[in-house]
N, C-alpha and C positions, 0 to 999 in steps of 0.2 A: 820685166819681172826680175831677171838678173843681170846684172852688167859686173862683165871683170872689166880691171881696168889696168894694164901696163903691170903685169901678173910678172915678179921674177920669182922662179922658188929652184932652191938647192937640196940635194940630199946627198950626205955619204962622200961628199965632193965631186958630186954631178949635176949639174943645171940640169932640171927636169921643164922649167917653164923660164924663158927669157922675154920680156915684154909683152907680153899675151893678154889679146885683148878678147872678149868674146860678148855679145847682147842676147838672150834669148828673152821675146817677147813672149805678152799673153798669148796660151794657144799655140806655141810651137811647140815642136817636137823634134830633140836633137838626141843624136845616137853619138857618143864619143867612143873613138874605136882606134886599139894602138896595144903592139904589142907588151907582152908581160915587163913589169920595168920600166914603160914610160912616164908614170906619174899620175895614172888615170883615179889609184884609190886616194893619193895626196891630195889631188883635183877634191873630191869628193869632201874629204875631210874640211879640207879649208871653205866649201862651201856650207859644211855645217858648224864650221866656227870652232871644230875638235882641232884645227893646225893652222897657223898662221903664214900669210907669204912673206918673206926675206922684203921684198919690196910689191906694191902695187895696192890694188883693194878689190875686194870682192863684195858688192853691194843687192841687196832684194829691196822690193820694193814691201812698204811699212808694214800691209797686211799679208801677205806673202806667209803662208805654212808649205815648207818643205816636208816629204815623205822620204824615208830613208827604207832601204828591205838591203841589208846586207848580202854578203855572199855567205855566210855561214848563220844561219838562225840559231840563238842561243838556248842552251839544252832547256825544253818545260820541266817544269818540277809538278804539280799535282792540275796545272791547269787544264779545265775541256778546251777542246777548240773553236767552242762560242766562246771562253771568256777571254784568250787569245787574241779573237778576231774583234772583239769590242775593246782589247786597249785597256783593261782598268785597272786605273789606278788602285794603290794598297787600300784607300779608303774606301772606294768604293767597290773593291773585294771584300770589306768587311761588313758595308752594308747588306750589300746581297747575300750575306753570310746569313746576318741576321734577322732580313726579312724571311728568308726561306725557313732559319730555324723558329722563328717566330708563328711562321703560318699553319709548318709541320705539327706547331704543339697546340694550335687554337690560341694564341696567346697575342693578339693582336693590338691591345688596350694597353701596351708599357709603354713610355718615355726612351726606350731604345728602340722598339719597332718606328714610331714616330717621327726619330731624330733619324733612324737608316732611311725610310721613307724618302724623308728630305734631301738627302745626300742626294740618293738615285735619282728624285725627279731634279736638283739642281743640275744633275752630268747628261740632264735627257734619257734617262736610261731610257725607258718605253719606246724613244723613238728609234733609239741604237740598235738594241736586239733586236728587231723586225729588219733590220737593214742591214746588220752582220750576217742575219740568215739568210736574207738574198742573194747578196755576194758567195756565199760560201757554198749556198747550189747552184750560180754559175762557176765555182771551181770544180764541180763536180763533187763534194761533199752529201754526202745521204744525213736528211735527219735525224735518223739515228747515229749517227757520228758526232752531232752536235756536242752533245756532255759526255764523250768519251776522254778520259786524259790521255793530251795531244802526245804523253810519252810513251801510248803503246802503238803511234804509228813511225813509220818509216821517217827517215831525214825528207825524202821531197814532198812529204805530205803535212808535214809540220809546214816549213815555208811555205805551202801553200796559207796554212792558215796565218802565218805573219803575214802574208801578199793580202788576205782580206784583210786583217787589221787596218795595214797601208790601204788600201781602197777604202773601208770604212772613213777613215779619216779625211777623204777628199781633200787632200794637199792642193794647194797651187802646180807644187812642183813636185816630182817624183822622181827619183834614182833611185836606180835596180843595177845591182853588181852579179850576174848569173855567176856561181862556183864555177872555178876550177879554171884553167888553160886550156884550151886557146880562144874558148868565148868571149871576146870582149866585154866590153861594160856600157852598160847602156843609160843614159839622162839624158831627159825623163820621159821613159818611151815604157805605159803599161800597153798593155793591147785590151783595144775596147771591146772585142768580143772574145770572152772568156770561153775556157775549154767546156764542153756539154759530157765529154765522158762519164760515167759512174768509175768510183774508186776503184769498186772488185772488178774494173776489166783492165785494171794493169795491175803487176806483181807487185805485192808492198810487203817486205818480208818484217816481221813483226808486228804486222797488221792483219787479225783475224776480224771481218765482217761477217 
């Protein structure tokens, strides 16, 4: 699925990668792990094609979708954390903008209800939301937290709902960078049995349930 091949890469005037080769097939599960400063976020970049190697190649295989969950989730601005966890794009934020204002008003017979319609069933929506919600009560999300906006919870509760987006997506390949020092970095190793906790039994300060 991935193959480096003869990887050199520099930064700052430090060889972080000298002829480095590495195969991960379908089905495996590789945990890279090495102190702050090795190279482990550079690794990552150049395998999403955001940095390139000095010398070598980094190659996937044709149909191959990579999942990325960074170590810092970027601030939400008005989204819930089903629309989060479904991924969607601006367009099809404005579909579901529209079908919803649409239904709200009875007003179902226009050429924009219609054309948002289309959108959503062209992105699968129907199939999406029933499978972001799954995901998101095995992260331990209450549905009632569904359409709450994801910016009145806590920082690890947000990432959580990026982590369903990522699982939603069903990647070939996933890379997950846990925040902070001294946890290593981990690709692509999700864990397949998700937490069963509910939200209100750990402290989420700025999150009132």
């Amino acid at each position: 699925m991935l193959t480096i091949k003869n990887l050199t890469k520099s930064h700052a005037g430090r060889t972080l990668f000298r002829e480095t080769e590495m195969t991960i097939n379908w089905g495996e599960r590789v945990a890279l792990v090495g102190p702050n400063g090795a190279g482990k976020s550079t690794l990552f970049r150049m395998i999403l094609g955001e940095d390139t190697p000095d010398e070598g190649s980094i190659s996937m295989d044709e149909y191959a979708i990579v999942g990325y969950l960074p170590q810092e989730a970027s601030e939400p601005k008005d989204e819930t954390v089903l629309e989060i966890a479904l991924g969607i794009t601006p367009e099809m934020e404005q579909a579901i903008h529209t079908i919803r204002t649409a239904e709200n008003a009875n007003k179902t017979d226009t050429p924009e209800y219609a054309e948002a319609i289309d959108t959503f069933n062209a992105a699968n929506g129907y199939q999406l939301e029933p499978k972001a919600k799954k995901i998101l009560k095995g992260l331990a999300f209450r549905e009632s937290d569904f359409h709450r906006p994801a910016r009145e919870m806590s920082g690890g509760w947000i990432m959580r709902a990026y982590l369903a987006k990522l699982l939603v997506l069903e990647p070939a390949g996933r890379t997950y960078q846990p925040p902070g020092p001294p946890v290593p970095a981990v690709a692509p190793a999700i864990p397949e049995k998700l937490p069963r906790s509910h939200p209100d039994d750990f402290p989420r300060p700025g999150f009132h349930g």
